[in-house]
C-alpha positions in Angstrom: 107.5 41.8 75.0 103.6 40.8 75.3 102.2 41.7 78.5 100.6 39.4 80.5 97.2 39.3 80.5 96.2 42.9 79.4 93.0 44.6 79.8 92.2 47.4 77.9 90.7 50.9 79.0 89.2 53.2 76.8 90.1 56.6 78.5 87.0 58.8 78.8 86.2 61.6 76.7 87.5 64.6 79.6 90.4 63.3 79.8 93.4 65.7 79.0 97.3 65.3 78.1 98.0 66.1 81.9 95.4 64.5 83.9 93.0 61.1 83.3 89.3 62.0 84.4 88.0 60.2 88.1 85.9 57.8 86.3 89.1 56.7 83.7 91.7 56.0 87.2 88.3 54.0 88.4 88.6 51.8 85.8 92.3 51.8 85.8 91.9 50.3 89.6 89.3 48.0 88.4 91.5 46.6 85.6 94.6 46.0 88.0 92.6 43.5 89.7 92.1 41.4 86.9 95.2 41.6 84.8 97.6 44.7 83.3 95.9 47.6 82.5 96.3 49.2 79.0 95.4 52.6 78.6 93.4 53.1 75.1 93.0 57.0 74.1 91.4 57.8 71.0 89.0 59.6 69.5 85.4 58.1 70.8 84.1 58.1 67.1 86.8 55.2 66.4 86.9 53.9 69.5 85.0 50.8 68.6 87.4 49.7 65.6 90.5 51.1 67.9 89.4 48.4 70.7 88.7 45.7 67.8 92.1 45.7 66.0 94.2 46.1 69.5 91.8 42.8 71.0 92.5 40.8 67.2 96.2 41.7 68.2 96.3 41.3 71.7 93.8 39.0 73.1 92.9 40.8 76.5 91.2 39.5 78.9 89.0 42.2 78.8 88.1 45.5 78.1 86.5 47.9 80.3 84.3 51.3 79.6 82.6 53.6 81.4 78.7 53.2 81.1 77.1 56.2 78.9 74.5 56.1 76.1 77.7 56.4 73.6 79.9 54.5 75.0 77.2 51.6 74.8 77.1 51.9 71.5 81.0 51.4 71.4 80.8 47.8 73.5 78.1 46.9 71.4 79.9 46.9 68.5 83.2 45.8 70.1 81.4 42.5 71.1 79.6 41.7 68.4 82.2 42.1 66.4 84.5 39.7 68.6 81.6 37.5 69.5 82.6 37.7 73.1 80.2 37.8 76.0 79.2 41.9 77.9 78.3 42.1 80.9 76.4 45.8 81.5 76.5 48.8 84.2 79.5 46.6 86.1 80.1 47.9 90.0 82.5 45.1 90.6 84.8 43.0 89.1 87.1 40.0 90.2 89.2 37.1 88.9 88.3 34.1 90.7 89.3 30.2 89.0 90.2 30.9 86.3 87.6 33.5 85.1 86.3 36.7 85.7 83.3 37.7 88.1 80.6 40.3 87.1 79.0 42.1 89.9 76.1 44.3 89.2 72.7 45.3 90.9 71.7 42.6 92.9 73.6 39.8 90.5 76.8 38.5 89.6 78.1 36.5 86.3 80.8 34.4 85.5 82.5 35.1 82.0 84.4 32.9 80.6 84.8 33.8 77.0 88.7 34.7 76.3 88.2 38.6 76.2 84.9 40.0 77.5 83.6 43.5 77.4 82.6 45.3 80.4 80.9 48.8 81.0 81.0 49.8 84.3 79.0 52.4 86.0 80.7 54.9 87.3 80.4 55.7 91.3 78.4 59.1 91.1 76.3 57.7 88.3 72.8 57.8 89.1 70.7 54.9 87.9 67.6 55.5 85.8 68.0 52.0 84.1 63.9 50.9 84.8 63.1 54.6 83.8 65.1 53.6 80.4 63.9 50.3 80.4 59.9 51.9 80.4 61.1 54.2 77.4 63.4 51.9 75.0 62.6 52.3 71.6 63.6 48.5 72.0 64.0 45.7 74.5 65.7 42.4 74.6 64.3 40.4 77.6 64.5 36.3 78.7 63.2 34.6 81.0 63.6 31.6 82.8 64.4 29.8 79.6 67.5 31.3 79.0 68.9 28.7 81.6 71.4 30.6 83.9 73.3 34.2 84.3 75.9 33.5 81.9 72.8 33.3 78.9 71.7 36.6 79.7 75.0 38.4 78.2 74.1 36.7 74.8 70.9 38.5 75.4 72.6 41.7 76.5 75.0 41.8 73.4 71.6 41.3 71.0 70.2 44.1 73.0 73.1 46.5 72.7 73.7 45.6 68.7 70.1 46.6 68.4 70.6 50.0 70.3 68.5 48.7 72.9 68.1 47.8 76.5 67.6 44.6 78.1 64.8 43.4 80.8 63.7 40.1 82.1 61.0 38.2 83.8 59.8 38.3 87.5 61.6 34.7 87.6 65.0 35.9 85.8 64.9 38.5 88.7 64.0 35.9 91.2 66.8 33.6 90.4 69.3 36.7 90.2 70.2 36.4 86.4 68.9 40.4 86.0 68.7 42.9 87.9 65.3 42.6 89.9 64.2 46.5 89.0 64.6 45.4 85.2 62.1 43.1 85.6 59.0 44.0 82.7 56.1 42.1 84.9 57.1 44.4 87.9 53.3 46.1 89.0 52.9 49.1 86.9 56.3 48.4 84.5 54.3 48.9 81.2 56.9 49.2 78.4 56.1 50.5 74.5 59.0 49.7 72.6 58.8 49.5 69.0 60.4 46.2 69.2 59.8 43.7 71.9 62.2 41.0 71.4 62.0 37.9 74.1 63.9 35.3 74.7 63.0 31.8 77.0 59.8 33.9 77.8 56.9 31.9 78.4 54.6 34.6 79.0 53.0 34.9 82.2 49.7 36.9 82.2 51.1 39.6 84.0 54.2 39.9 81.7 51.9 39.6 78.6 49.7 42.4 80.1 53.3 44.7 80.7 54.4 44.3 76.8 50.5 45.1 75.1 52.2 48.5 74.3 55.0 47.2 72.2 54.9 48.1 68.3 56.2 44.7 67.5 56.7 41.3 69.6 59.4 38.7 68.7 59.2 35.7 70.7 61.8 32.6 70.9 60.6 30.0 72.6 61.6 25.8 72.6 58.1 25.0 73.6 55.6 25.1 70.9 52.9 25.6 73.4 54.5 29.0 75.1 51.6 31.9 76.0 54.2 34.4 74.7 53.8 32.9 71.1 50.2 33.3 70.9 51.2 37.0 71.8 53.5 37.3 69.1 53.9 38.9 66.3 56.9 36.9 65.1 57.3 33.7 67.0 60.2 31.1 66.4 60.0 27.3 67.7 63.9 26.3 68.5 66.5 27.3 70.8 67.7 30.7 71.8 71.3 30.0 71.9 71.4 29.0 68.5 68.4 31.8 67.1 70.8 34.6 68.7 74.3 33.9 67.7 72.6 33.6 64.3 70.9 36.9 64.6 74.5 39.0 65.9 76.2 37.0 62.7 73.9 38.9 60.3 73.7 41.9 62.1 77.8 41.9 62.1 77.2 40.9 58.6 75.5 44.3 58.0 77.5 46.3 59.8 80.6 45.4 57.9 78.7 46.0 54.6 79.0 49.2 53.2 75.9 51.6 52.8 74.4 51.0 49.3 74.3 54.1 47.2 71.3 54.7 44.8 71.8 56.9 41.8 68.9 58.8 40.8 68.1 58.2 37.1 67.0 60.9 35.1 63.9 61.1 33.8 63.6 60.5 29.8 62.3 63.0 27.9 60.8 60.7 25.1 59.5 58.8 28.3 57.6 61.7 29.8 56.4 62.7 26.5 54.8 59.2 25.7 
């Protein structure tokens, strides 16, 4: 018999045959509030296509994991490859009209995609998410553009399927769509990614000033006439909610192809005589 309304939990890596570590009964109690909890144990390096064949069969309402570096990786890949929305270092959660409410620092987001994925930080976590922000080998960030909270997971899921982190503006902080101490134009909040990726940025002068460090700056912007495009190193006229979904599509794409192998051809003898 089908449950109703699962959510799924992907036990932490402690975890024993005789006891569930603090952080995995934390999201147990999260996941109660929301729907029936399913406990997911598996090993970590197929935890991502564990959690994608159980959602394809099951359609939870969501799934919840502990926020780590690894396990980041795991709900990138788990909602890219169900094109559902993430919502990132979770202290909260609710289910209010119908959908479920996203608290975080200083924000909260309502998801309504059919089965969302949530990593939620656990209590005695200690941030050091602007300290990771200043040191990302990449960064996803939007700005006012992106036109509300529920925008920024499409920009959070880019940023995880690129192994990154994600940032916003001053405004985006403003307005409560990020966390205010992700902001990139915050005095001082220099960042040198190799890849700056932004989305609905305009491109204030202080925010232009914070990003001079990145290797590489991707802008997508639907006016023409946007500071951040002159900036650029890459700039695309059109909408972000159409450039993005495109962008997790092919990146989905790839991740589904299998490596290429190149066979080394031996060199000729007649060749390396002539």
């Amino acid at each position: 018999m089908p449950l109703a309304d699962p959510v799924l939990v992907l036990a932490d890596e402690t975890d024993d045959d005789d006891a569930l570590a603090q952080a995995t009964r934390e999201l147990l109690a999260l996941a109660r509030r929301v729907g029936t909890p399913v406990l997911v144990r598996c090993d970590h390096c197929r935890a991502a296509e564990v959690l994608i064949d159980i959602a394809r069969d099951h359609r939870p309402r969501a799934i919840l994991i502990n926020s780590s570096p690894a396990n980041d990786r795991i709900s990138a890949q788990v909602a890219v490859h169900l094109e559902s929305a993430i919502a990132t270092d979770v202290t909260d959660l609710s289910f209010d009209d119908d959908h479920l409410v996203a608290v975080s620092d200083r924000m909260s987001s309502e998801i309504h995609t059919p089965t969302s994925v949530i990593t939620v930080r656990p209590r005695n976590h200690e941030s050091q998410r602007e300290l990771l922000l200043t040191e990302a080998d990449v960064v996803v960030a939007g700005g006012r553009g992106v036109g509300s909270a529920e925008g920024f997971s499409l920009l959070a899921r880019v940023a995880y399927a690129l192994g990154g982190r994600l940032g916003g503006t001053h405004t985006a902080g403003e307005l409560g769509w990020c966390p205010r101490h992700a902001s990139i134009s915050l005095p001082g909040a220099r960042i040198r990614p190799r890849l700056y990726l932004a989305g609905g940025v305009s491109g204030s002068v202080r925010h232009r000033s914070a990003i001079r460090g990145a290797g590489t700056v991707v802008a997508i912007d639907s006016d023409p006439n946007a500071p951040i495009l002159r900036e650029a190193d890459f700039g695309i006229v059109g909408d972000l909610h159409e450039v993005l979904p495109a962008l997790l599509d092919e990146l989905a794409a790839r991740a589904a192809s299998p490596p290429q192998t190149v066979t080394p051809v031996p060199s000729s003898p007649e060749l390396a005589e002539a």
